[in-house]
Each structure stands twice: as structure tokens, then as C-alpha cells.
C-alpha positions in Angstrom: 108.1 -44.1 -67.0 108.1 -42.7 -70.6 106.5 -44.9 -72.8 106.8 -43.9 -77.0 104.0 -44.5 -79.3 103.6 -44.5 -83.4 101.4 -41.3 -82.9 100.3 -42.6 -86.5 100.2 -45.8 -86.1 99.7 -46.7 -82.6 101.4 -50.3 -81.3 98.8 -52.4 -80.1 101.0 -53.9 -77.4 102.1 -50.9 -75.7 98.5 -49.6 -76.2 97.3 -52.7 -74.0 100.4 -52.3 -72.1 99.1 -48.7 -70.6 95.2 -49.7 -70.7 96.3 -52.7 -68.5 97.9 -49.6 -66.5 94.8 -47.8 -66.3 92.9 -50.9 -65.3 94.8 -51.4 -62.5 93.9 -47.8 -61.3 96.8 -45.9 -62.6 97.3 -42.1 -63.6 98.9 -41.4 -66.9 99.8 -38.3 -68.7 98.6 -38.8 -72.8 98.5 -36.3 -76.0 95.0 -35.7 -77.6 94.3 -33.5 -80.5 94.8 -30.1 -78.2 96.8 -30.8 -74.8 99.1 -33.4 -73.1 95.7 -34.6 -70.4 96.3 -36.4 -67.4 94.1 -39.7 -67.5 92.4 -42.7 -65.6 90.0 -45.3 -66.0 86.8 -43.9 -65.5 85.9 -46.6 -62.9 88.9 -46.0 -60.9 87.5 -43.5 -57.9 91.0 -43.5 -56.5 92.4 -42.9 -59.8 90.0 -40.0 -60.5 91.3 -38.1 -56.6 94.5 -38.8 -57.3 93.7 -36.4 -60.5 92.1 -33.9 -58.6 95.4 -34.1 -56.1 97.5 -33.2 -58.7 95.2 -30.4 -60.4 94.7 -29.1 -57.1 90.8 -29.2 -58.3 88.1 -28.9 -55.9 85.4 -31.7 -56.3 83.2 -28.7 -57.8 85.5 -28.8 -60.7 84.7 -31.0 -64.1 86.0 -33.7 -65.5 85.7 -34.4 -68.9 86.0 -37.7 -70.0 86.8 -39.3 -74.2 84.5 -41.7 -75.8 85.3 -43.5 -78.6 82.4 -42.1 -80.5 78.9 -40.5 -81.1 77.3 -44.5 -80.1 79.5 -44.3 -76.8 78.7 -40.9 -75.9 74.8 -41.8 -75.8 76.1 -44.3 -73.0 77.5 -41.6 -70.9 75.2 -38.2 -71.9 72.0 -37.8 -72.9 72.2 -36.7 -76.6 69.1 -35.1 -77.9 68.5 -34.6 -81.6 70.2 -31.1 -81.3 73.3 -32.0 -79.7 73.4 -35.0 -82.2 73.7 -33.1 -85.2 75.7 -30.7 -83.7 78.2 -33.2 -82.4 77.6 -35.6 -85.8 79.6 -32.6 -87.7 82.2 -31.8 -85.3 83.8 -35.1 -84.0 86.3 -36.1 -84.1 87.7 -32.9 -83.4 89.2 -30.1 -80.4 86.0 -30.0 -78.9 84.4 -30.5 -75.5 80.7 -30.7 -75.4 78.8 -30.3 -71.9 75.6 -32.5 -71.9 73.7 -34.3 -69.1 75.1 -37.1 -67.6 73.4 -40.8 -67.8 73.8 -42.7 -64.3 76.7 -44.1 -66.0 79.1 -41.1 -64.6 80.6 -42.1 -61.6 79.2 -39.3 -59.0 83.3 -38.0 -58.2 82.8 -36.6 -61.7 80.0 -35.1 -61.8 79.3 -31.2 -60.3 76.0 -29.7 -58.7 74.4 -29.8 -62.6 75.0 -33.6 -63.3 76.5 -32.6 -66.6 79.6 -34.0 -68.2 82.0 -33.0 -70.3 82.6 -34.7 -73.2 85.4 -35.5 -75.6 86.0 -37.2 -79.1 89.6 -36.1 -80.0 91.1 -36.4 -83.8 94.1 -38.5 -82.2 94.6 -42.3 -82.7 96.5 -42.8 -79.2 94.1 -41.5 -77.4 91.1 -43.0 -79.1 93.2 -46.9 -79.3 93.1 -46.0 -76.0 89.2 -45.7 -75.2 88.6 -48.5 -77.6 91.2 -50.8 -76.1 89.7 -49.9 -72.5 86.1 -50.1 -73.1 85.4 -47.4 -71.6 86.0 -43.8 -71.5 89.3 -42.6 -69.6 89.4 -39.1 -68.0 91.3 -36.3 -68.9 92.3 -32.7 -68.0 95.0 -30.7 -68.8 98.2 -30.8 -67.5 99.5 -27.7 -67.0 102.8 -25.6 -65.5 103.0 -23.3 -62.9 102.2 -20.4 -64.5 99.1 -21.9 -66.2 100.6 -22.5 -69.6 100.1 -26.0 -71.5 102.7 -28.9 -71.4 103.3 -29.7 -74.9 106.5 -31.9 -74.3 105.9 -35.1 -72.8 109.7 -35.1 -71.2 108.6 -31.6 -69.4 105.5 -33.6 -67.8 107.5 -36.6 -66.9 110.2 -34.3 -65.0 107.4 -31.8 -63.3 105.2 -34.8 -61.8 108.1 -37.7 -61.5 106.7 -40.7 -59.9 103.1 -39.3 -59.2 102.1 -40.9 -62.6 102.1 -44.2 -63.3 103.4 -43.2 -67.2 103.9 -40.3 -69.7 102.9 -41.5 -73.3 105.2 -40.0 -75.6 103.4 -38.9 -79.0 105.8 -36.5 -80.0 105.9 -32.8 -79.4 102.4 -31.0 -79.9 101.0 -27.5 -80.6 99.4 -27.3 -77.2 96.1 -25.1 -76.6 92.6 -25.9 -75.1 89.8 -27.4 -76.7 86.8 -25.5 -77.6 83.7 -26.0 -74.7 80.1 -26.1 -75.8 77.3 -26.2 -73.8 74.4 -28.4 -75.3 72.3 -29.0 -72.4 69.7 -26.1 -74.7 68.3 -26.3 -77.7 70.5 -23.8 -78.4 74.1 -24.3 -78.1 76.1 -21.8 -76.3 80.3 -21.6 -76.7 81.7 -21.5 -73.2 85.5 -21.3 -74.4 86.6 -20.5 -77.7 89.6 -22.6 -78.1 91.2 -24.8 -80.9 87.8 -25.7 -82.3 86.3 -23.3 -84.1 83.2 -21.7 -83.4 82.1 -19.0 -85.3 79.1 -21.1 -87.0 77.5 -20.7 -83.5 78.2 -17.4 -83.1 76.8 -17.0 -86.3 73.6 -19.3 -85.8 74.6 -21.3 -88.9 
């Protein structure tokens, strides 16, 4: 089911219309600010292997999950000073920042390291979505065959058919990963350069 949404101005009934969805432990596919993501409720533990199914993930793999912001991160990671001001510049925005996870974090999410990816993403669907929740939703990216990025939600809706529960349509997107930073140090280290740029770390600015 391909539902369209004001990638602008988001409706507030189809918003609650998918969140009601995702409450009910359903997968959907959703734009943020760099991919098309599949997403669930993040207390949805069915919801979250149905995921893995369809990435073919092991359990080793992260998840990263979207807050709504910097206050509902601290609920889910612990954010030290560091990582605060690092983050305080840089959301929202194509980032993914990889931080210690509170008890909060279902265990299915988490890897050997108890860290958590992180996401804050300069899209109002997705964000209406987290705040119309209340709670994070998961994501990862959806991607073809040969590993490139979905940026067409009618691709994604004929690739994975009735294995999803919806495909939110927020128009056609310039598809490429975020950018992943590691704050778990004092000193942040870039794990993937991506959309995000990260030069000032590279730098030490």
C-alpha cells in the first residue's frame, strides 16, 4: 500500500494513519533526509526480525533508530558533554552517531558493544513520525540487488510487495548514506563518510 504525504507539510491524519500502523507491529518503507529506510516501532520485537528478514542482516548487524531530538536521544544513548556538542551542531542533519545505549534499547538491536546508532534526520515525515509515535522507529536502508539505494518509493513498493505493511510516498529523493560517527571517545572518529560532511573532524576543528 502506497500512501502519499505533503513531504512539506506532512498530513496529520495519514501521519497517525501509518504510526497506528507501526503500533500495531507493522513494517514500512519511509524517506529521511538520505535514503528510502525500512521502519518499525521500536517496541515491536517481531517488527524489528521481520527487518532483519528482509535485509538478510545477521543479529550482529546494527540498527539505528530516529529520535525526535537531542532531549530524546539522552533517553536512548548516553550523551556525554562531547557528543553533546558535537551532535548540538549537526542535527538535524544526514548523520548517524554511534553512542552507548541506555537499557532503553530493546536487546534485538543492540550488538556485542551495546552501542546504538543514532538518527535526527532534516525530514518532517519522518520526524511527525517519531513525534506522533512517541518513540523512536527503526530504520535501515532499503536497498536493490546490486546494493545501490532505492530512491523511488514505487521501485520499493514493487521489489518487496506485500512484505511491508506500506511504502510512504515523499516524492523522489537524491538517495545516498548518511554519514556514521562514532562518539563512544572523547574523540570522535568518522566511520563512513557519507551525505554529512565531515571534514571538520578530519580536521580536528
Amino acid at each position: 500500500m502506497i500512501i502519499k504525504i505533503n513531504p512539506e507539510n506532512p498530513q496529520q491524519r495519514l501521519i497517525r494513519k501509518v504510526t497506528d500502523t507501526l503500533k500495531e507491529g507493522g513494517v514500512i518503507a519511509y524517506p529521511t533526509d538520505t535514503i528510502y529506510g525500512l521502519g518499525c516501532d521500536l517496541h515491536q520485537k517481531d517488527a524489528i526480525k521481520q527487518i532483519h528478514h528482509l535485509k538478510r542482516h545477521v543479529k550482529t548487524k546494527r540498527l539505528s533508530i530516529i529520535c525526535a531530538d537531542l532531549k530524546d536521544i539522552s533517553n536512548y544513548a548516553y550523551v556525554p558533554d562531547y557528543a553533546y556538542r558535537t551532535m548540538k551542531t549537526l542535527i538535524p542533519g544526514p548523520y548517524t552517531f554511534i553512542l552507548e545505549a541506555t537499557k532503553l534499547v530493546p536487546k534485538i538491536m543492540l550488538t556485542n558493544q551495546k552501542t546504538v546508532g543514532i538518527r535526527v534526520p532534516d525530514n518532517t515525515i519522518s520526524l511527525a513520525l517519531v513525534r506522533e509515535l512517541g518513540h523512536p522507529i527503526i530504520t535501515t536502508s532499503v536497498t536493490k540487488p546490486d546494493e545501490s539505494l532505492y530512491n523511488d518509493p514505487e521501485e520499493i513498493d514493487q521489489m518487496f510487495g506485500r512484505q511491508l505493511d506500506m511504502v510512504i510516498d515523499g516524492g523522489i529523493i537524491v538517495a545516498e548514506h548518511s554519514s556514521i560517527i562514532d562518539l563512544t571517545d572523547e574523540r570522535p572518529q568518522v566511520l563512513r563518510p557519507g551525505k554529512g560532511d565531515v571534514s571538520f573532524i578530519a580536521t580536528g576543528a
